[in-house]
N, C-alpha and C positions, 0 to 999 in steps of 0.2 A: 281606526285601524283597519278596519275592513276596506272602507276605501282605499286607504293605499293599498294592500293585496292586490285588489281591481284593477289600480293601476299600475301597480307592479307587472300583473299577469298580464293586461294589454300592451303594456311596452314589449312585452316580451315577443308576442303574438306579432306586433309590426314588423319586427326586428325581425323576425325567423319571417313573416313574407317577402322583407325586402329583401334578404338571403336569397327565396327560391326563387324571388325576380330577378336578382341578377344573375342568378343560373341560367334560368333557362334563356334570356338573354344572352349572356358569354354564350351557351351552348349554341343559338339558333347564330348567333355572331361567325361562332366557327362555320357552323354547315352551310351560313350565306358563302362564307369565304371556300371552303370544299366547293362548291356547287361553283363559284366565280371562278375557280381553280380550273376543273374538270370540262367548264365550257370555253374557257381559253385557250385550253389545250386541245379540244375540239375543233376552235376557230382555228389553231394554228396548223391545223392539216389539209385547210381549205386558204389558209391566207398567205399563200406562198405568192411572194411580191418579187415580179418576174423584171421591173426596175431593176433590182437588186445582181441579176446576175453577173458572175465577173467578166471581168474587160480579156481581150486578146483570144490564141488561140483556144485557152481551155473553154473561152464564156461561149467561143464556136461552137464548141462540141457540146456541151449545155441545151445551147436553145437548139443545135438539130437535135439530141435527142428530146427534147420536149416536142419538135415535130415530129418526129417521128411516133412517138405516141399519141398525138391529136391525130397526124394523117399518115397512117401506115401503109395504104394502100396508095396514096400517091406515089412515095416515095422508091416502097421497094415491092408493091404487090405484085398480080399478076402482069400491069404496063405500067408498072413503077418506073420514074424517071433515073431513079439511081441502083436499081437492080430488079431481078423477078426473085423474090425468097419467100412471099408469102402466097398461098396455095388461091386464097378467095382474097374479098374486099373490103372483107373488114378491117377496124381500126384496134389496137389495143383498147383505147380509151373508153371501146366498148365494152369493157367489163371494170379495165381499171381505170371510174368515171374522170373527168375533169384531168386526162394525164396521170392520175395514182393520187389524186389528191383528195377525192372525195371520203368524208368519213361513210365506213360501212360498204366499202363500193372497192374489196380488194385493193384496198388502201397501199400503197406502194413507199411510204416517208422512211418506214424503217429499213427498209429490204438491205441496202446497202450495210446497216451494221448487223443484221441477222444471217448475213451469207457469210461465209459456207455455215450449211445447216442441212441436218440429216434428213432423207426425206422417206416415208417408207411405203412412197407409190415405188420408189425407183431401188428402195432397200439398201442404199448409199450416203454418203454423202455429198450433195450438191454445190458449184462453186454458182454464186451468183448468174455468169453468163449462162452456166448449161441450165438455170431457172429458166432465162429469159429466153432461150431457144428453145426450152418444152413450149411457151408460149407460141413461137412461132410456128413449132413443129403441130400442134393439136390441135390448139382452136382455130388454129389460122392457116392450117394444112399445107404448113410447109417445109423448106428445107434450112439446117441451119445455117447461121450467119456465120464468116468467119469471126474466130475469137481476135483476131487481131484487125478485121477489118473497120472500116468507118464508123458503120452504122453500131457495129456491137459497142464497139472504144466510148460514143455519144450515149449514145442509151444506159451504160455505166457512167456515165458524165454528167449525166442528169440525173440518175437517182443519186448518184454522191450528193450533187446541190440538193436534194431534196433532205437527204439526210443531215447535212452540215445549217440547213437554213431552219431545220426543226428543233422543240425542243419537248419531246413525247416521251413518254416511257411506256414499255413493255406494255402495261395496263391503258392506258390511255382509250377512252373509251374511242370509237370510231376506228381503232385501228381494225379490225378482224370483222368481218361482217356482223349483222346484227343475229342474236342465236333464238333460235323456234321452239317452241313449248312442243315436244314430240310425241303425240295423240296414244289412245291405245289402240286406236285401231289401222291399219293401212290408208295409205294417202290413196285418192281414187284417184283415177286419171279421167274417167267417165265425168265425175264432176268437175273437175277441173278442166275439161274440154268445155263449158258450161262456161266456168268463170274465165275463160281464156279470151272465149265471145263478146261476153260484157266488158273486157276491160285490156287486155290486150291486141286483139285484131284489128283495131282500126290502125296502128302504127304498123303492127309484124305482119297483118293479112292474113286471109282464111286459112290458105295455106303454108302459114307459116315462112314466107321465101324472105318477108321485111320490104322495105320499100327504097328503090335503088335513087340514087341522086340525079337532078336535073341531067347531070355530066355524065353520069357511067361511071365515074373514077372509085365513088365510093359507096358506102348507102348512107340514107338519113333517120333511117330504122333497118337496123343489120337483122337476117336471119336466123332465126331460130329451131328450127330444122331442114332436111332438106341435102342436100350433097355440095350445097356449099357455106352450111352451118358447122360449129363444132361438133367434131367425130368423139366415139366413145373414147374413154381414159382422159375425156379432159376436166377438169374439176366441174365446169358448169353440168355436165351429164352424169352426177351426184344430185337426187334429189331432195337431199338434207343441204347441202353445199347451196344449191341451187335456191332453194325456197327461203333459203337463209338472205342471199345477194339480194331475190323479186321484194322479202318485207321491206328492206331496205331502201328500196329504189323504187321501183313499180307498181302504181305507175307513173312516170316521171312529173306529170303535172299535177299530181294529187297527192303522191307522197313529198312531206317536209323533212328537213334533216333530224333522224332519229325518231320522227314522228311518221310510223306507217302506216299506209293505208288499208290493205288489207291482212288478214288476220293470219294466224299463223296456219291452220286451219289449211283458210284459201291458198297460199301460200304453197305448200305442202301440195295441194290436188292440181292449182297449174304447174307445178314442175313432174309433177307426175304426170301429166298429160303432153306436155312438151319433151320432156324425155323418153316417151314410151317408144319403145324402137316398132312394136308390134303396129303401130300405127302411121309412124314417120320412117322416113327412109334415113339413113346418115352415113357420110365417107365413110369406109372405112380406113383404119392403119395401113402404114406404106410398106409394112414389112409385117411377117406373122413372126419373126423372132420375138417380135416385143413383149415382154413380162411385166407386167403392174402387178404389186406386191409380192416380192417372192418371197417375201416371209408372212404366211399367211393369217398371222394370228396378227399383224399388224394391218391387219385390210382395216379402211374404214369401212364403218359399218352398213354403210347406202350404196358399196361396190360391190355391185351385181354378179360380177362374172368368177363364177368357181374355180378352183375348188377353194372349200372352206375346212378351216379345224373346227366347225361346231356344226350342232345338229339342222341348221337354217336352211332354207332353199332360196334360191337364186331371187326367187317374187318375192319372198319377204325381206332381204338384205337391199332388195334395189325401192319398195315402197314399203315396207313396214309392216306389220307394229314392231316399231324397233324398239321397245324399252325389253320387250326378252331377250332380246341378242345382247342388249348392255346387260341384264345380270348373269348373262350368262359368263359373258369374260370377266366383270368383277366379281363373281363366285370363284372364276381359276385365278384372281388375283393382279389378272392384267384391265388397263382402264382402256376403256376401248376408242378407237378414233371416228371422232364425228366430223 
């Protein structure tokens, strides 16, 4: 009698292990399948199959806007073949990598079903083209495009295709740059002029001007300060924004996708040393009417330029330690912008 008990209670014992084998199976089953999901949906923000574009006039307008975000300064820069609208030589693709296709790299797939979309540098709401003309007006120091002309029509013709050929959602990892563990103490720019040496300069140069193409038409490492770099109020001249893009990306041949190279840390002290105006020169704005944030409890929080609703100074809103500025507006209840 005892025996069987024995064997009773060890049948039982298998039974209840093959139970929590096949849990944790089904379970690692799903998270293979999650994890299969979430990197195909990442491949598909890089696996835009330019085969695929449609035929006749609209596939025209398509693939020039897709040049025109590879070669923006041929097309329409300062001795652009089909107009002068952008101020210097750079390319968009300089920040939105690969044409807007790169994950983590100001990803461009959704733009077209997230426009209009309120913006609260401008305290409005924004229609897609007037996004696409802050681009040209800021970093690219220029004037706008007409809304009905070529080059605008294309450029919405291509992120359409970019939109219609994806299938992402809001979440989708790679859409929004990668986000930075934000320190207690201020980003240095002293160290970060350090780390800018070791791993930046041999592309951008000592002094920061980048390195201009065989041609002249464009550069092959675009500037990073300087008076023909991006002027203040443009997103890269956020040093939370900024440091967010370099985990990401830079440096180009040592960062892999989603796998960065340097830490958030370093990250944080080279865009503090690239952004420090006290050290670099940069355009400035073409008009002093212009206002970023006019409602100011909507500033993000690494927008330097005053006035503020809280008790911060201008050097710690533009380097940090920013976890007090965040509990300061979620103490009044507002989440604050990063």
């Amino acid at each position: 009698m005892k025996k069987k008990y024995q064997y009773i209670a060890l049948l039982m014992l298998l039974v209840a292990l093959a139970s929590v084998a096949q849990l944790v199976s089904c379970s690692g089953s799903k998270a293979e399948e999650a994890n299969k999901a979430d990197s195909a949906a990442v491949n598909n923000l890089v696996a835009v199959d330019t085969s695929k574009m449609p035929g006749g006039k609209y596939g025209d307008a398509v693939r020039y806007g897709r040049e025109l975000m590879l070669h923006t300064a041929y097309y329409i820069g300062p001795e652009g073949i089909n107009g002068h609208y952008t101020g210097n030589k750079m390319n968009c693709t300089n920040c939105h990598r690969d044409a807007g296709t790169r994950p983590y790299a100001f990803n461009l797939i959704r733009s077209f079903r997230d426009y209009p979309q309120y913006r609260a540098r401008e305290g409005r709401i924004l229609s897609l083209a007037e996004r696409i003309n802050n681009c040209v007006m800021r970093p690219n120091l220029g004037k706008p495009l007409p809304l009905d002309g070529k080059e605008m029509i294309s450029i919405m013709a291509y992120l359409k295709f970019l939109s219609d050929s994806s299938n992402v959602s809001k979440t989708t990892k790679g859409l929004k740059n990668m986000e930075v563990e934000l320190p207690n103490v201020a980003a240095s720019s002293d160290r970060g002029e350090v780390l800018y040496a070791q791993n930046c300069e041999r592309c951008h140069a000592k002094n920061g001007e980048g390195k201009m193409r065989f041609d002249k038409v464009t550069y092959e490492y675009p500037p990073v300060w300087g008076l023909l770099a991006y002027r203040p109020g443009s997103s890269m001249h956020r040093v939370v924004k900024l440091a967010q893009w370099l985990k990401g990306n830079m440096p180009y041949d040592k960062t892999a996708e989603g796998k960065p190279f340097l830490t958030d840390a370093e990250a944080l002290d080279i865009a503090a040393f690239v952004n420090d105006d006290k050290k670099h020169k940069r355009p400035l704005p073409k008009t002093t009417k212009e206002v970023d944030y006019p409602h100011y409890e909507e500033k993000a929080i690494d927008y330097d330029k005053g006035p503020f609703k809280d008790p911060f100074s201008e050097e710690q809103h533009k380097y940090g330690p920013y976890k007090p500025i965040i509990d300061y507006w979620e103490g009044q209840g507002i989440t604050p912008a990063i």
